[in-house]
C-alpha positions in Angstrom: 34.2 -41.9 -22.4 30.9 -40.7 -21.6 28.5 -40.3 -24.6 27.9 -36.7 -25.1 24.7 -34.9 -26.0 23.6 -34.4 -29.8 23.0 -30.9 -30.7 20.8 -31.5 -33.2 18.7 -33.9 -31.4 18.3 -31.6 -28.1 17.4 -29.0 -30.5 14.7 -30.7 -32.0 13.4 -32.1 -28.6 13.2 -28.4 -27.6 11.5 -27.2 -30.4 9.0 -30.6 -30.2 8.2 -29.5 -26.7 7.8 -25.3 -27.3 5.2 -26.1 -30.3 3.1 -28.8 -27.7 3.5 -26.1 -24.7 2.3 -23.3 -26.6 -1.0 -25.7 -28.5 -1.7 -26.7 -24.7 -1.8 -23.5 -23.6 -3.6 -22.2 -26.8 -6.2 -25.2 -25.6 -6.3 -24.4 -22.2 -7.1 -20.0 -23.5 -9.6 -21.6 -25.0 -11.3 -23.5 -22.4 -10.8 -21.1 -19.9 -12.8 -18.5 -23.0 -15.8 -21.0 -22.8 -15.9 -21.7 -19.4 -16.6 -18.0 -18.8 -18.9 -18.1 -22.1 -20.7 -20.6 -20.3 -20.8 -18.7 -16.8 -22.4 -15.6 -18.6 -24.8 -17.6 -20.4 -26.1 -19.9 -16.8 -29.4 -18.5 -16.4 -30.2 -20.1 -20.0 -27.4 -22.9 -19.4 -29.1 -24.0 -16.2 -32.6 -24.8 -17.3 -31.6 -26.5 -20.4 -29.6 -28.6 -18.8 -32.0 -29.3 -16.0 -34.6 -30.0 -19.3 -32.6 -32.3 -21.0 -32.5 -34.4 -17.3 -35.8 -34.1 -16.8 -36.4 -35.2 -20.9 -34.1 -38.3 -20.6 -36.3 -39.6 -17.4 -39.5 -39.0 -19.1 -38.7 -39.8 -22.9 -38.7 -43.8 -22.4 -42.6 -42.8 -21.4 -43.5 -40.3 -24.4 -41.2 -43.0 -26.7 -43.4 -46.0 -26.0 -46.6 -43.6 -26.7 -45.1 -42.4 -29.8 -44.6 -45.9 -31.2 -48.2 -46.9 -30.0 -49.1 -43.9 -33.1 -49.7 -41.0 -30.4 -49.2 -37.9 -32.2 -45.8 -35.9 -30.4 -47.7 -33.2 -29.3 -49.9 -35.4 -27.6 -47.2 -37.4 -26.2 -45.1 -35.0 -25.2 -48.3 -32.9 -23.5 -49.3 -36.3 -21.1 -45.8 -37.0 -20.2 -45.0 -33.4 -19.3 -48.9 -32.8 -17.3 -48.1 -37.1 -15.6 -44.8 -35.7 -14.7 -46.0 -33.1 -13.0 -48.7 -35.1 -11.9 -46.1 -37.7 -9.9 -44.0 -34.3 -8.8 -47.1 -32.7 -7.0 -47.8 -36.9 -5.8 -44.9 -36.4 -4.4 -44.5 -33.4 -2.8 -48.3 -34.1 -1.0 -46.7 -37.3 0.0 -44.2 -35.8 2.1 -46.0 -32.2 3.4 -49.9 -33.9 4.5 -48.3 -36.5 6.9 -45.7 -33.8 7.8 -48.3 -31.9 8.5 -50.9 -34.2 10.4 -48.3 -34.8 12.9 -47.1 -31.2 13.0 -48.7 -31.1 16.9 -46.9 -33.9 17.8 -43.5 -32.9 16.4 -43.6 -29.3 17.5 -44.1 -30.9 21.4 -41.4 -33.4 20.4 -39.1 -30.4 19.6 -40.3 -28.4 22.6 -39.6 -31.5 24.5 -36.5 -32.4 23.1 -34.9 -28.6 23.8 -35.8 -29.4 27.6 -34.1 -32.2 28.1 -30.9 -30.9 26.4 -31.1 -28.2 28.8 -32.1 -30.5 31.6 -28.9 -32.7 30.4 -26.4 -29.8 29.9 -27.5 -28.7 33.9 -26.3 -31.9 35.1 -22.9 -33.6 35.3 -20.6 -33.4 33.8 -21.4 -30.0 32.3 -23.1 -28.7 35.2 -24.4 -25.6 33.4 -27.0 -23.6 35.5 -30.3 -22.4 34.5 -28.6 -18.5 34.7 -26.0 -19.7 32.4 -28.1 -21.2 29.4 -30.5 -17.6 30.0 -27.7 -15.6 29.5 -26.5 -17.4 27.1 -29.6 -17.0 25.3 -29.9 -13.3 25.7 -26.6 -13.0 24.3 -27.7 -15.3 21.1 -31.0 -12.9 20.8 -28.7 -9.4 21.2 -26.2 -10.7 18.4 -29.0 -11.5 16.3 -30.8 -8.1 17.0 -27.3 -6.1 15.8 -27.2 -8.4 12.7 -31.0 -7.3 11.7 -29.6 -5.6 8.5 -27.4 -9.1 7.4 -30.1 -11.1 8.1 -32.3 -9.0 5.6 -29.8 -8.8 3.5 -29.8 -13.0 3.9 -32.9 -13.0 3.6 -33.6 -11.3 0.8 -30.9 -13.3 -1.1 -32.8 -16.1 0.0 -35.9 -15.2 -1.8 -34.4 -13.7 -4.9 -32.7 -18.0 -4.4 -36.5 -19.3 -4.2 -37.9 -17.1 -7.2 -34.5 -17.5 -9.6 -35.1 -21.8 -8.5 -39.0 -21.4 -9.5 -38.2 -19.7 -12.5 -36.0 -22.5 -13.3 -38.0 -25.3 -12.6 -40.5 -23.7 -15.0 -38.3 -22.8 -17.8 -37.3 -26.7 -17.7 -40.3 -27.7 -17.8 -41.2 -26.1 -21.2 -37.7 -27.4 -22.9 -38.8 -30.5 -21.5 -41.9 -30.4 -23.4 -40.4 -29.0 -26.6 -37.6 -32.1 -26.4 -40.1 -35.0 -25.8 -41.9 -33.0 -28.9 -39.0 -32.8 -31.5 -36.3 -33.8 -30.3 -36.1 -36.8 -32.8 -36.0 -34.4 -35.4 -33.2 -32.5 -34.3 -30.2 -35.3 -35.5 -31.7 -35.0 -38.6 -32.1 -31.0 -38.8 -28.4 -30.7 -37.5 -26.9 -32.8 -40.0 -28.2 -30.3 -42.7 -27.1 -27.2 -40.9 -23.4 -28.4 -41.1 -20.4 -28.5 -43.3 -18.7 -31.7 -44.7 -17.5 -33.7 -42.5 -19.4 -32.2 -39.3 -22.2 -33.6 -40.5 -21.4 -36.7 -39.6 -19.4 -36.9 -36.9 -21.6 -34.2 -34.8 -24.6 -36.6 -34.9 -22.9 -39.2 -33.9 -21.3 -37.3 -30.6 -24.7 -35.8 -30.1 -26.5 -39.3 -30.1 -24.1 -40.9 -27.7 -24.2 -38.0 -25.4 -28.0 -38.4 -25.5 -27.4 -42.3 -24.7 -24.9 -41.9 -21.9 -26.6 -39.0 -20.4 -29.4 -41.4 -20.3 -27.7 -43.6 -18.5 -26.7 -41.5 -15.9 -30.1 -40.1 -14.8 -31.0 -44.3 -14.9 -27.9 -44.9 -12.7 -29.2 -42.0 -10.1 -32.8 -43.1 -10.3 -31.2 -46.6 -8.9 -28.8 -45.7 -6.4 -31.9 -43.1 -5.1 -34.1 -46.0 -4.8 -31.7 -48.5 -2.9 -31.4 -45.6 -0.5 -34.8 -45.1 0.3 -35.4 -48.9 0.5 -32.4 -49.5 3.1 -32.9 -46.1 4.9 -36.8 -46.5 4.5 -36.5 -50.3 5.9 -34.1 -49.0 9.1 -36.8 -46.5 10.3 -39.4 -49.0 10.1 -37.5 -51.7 12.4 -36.7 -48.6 14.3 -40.4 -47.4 14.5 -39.7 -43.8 13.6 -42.7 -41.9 12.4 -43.5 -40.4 8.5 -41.3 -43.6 7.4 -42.8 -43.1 3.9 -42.1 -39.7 3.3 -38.7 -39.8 4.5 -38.2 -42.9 2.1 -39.5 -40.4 -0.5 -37.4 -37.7 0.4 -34.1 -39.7 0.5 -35.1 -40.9 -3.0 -35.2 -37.4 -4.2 -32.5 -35.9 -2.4 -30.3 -38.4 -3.9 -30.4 -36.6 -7.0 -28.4 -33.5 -5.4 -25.3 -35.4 -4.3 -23.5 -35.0 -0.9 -26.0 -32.2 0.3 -29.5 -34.2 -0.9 -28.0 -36.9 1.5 -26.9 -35.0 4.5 -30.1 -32.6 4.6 -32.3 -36.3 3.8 -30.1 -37.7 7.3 -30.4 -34.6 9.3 -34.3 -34.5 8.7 -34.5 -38.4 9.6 -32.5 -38.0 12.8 -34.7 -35.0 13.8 -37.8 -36.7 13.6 -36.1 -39.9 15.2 -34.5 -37.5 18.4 -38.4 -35.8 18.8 -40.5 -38.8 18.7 -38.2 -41.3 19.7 -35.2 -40.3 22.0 -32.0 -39.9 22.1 -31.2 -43.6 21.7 -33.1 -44.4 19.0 -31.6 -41.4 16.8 -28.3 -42.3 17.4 -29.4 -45.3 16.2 -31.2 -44.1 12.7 -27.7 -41.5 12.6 -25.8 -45.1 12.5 -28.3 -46.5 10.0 -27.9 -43.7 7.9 -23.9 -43.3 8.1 -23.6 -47.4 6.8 -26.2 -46.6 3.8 -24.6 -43.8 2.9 -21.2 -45.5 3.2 -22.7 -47.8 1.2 -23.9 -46.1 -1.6 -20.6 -43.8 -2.0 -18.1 -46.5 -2.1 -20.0 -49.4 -3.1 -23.7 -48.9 -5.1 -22.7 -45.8 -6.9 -19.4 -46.4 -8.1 -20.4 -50.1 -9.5 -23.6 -49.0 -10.8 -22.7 -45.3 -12.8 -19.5 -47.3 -13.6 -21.2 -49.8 -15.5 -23.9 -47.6 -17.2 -21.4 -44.6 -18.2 -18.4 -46.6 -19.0 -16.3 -44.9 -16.5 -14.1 -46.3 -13.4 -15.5 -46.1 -9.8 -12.1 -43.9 -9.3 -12.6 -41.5 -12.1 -16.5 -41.1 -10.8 -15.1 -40.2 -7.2 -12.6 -37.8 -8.5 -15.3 -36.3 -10.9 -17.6 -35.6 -7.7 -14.6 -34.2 -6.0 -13.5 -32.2 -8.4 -16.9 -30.6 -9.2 -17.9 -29.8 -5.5 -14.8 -28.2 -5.2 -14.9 -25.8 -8.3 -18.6 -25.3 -8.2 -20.2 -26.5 -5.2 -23.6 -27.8 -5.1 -24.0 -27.9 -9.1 -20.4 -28.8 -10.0 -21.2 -32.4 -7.8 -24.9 -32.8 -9.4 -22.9 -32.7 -13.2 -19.6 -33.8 -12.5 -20.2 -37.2 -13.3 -22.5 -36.4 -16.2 -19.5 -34.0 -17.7 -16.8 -36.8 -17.2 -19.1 -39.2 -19.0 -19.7 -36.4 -22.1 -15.8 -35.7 -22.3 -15.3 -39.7 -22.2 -17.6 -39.8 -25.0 -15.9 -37.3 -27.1 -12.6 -38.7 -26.2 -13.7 -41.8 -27.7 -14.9 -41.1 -30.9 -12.1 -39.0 -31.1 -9.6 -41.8 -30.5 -11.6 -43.9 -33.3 -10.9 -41.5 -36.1 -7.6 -40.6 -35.7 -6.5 -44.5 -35.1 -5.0 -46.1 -38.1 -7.1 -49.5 -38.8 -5.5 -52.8 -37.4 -3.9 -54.3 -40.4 -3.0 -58.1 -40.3 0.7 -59.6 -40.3 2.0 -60.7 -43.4 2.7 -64.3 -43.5 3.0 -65.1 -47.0 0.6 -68.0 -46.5 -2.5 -67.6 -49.1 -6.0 -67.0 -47.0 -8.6 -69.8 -46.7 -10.7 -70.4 -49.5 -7.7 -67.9 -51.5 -6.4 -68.4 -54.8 -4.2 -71.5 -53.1 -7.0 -73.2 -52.3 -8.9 -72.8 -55.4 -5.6 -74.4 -57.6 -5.3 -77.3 -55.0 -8.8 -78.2 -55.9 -8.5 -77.3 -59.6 -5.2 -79.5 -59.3 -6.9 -82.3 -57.7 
């Protein structure tokens, strides 16, 4: 005969499994509460994050200077005014060759829309000069019945600009208040909490600091082997402003996904106006095996080994954020899956029990059996 069910035993696995839905779903409530928390607070959220990324690129610098008996205002006031020193470096490294060539590339463009047109008027498209006019009139009357959207656009575009400047200054001060004292915030936590907190929110808090750390290091890396590969194809290729491009694919691999394809479409510009057709198809296929590169291959093994994560987890991560929050849900997608690793760890080391060692009934080495065989002998 079949063994039949134990009541008992189905009752308990019922009630086992009502008390762990109902704590998930008392933990999910309360994610989803600071999640929205979180969303109400961005527009202070946002530039201390973007602070504390700037602060762990620039505290190795104001670090070294501290040890070397610089005051921390001091420190902290030459990293912050070098920092900006290298951003504006940087910036003048990609607009003054931009613009000493901007002649050139504005007849480059010119010329490059006539030969498109020149192209799409022969076979197999065989598009007549009427055609492409018509066509063009149209474009201009759709954009003259859309002049209220594109103000609209436009003005969302600037309130974009003065919202990113405002930003970028905001993080600049928290980066100069971080590099200042942020070694004595451990300490100043630790007496604003309770018991056990603190300890154990240090200790979070300092590994977060580390991995985070580790993650701008890991993006600084994969940025530069980017630029070097991309920088090294446009030279061979003898595309113009090979240095500034080089630059801007380093920086633009801080934003992922979209820092990469803008950095691409800007090199394949330059590359179809000064060069032809040919040779930017050949910088697009220069581009498409770096970047192939990089996301299957030099980011995964790189961020995997400095934040302790799997390549696969890092994908999903950068998945998973794009798709929730676009832009910024890539940039700190991996640097979220590293923080939640590092609070699942320190977790899982205080609520495991300690390893404890089998029983043999053999005394230990240099035990109280040891010590009577020599007193013996």
């Amino acid at each position: 005969m079949p063994a039949s069910l134990s009541t008992a035993r189905t009752r308990a696995a019922l009630r086992v499994s009502a008390r762990v839905s109902v704590e998930l779903l008392l933990v999910l409530v309360m994610t989803a509460v600071a999640l929205w928390l979180l969303g109400r607070m961005w527009s202070v959220v946002w530039p201390l994050i973007v602070g504390l990324l700037l602060t762990t690129l620039t505290w190795p610098v104001a670090r070294f200077l501290r040890r070397h008996g610089w005051p921390p205002a001091l420190a902290a006031a030459s990293v912050t005014v070098l920092f900006l020193a290298v951003a504006a470096a940087v910036v003048a490294l990609i607009a003054v060759p931009v613009a000493s060539q901007s002649g050139e590339l504005t007849e480059g463009v010119v010329d490059g829309i006539h030969k498109v047109r020149d192209w799409a008027a022969g076979p197999p498209l065989n598009i007549d000069e009427d055609q492409v006019s018509g066509a063009l009139d149209t474009a201009a009357e759709r954009i003259q019945k859309s002049a209220g959207s594109l103000v609209t656009t436009v003005l969302a575009g600037v309130s974009t600009v003065v919202n990113g400047v405002v930003t970028a200054v905001l993080a600049v001060f928290l980066m100069f208040f971080f590099l200042k004292d942020g070694p004595r915030f451990l300490p100043w936590l630790a007496r604003q909490l309770p018991g056990r907190l603190a300890t154990d929110v240090p200790i979070v808090a300092e590994r977060s600091w580390n991995t985070l750390g580790s993650f701008v290091r890991s993006q600084a890396a994969v940025g530069l082997l980017d630029a070097v590969f991309i920088g090294v194809g446009l030279w061979v290729v003898d595309v113009p402003l090979v240095l500034p491009l080089a630059v801007l694919t380093f920086v633009s691999a801080f934003v992922p996904i979209v820092g990469a394809l803008f950095a691409g479409f800007v090199a394949v510009l330059i590359a179809l106006v000064s060069n032809g057709l040919t040779d930017a198809l050949i910088v697009l296929a220069i581009i498409i095996v770096v970047q192939q590169l990089e996301g299957n291959v030099f980011q995964p093994m790189i961020q995997s080994r400095g934040l302790g994560l799997h390549a696969a987890v890092i994908l999903l991560a950068v998945t998973l954020g794009g798709s929730l929050a676009g832009i910024v849900g890539s940039l700190l997608a991996v640097p979220v899956a590293a923080l939640v690793a590092v609070f699942w760890n320190y977790l899982r080391e205080q609520l495991s029990e300690p390893l404890q060692e089998p029983d043999t009934g053999e005394p230990p080495v240099g035990g109280s059996g040891t010590a009577d065989a020599v007193g013996a002998s």
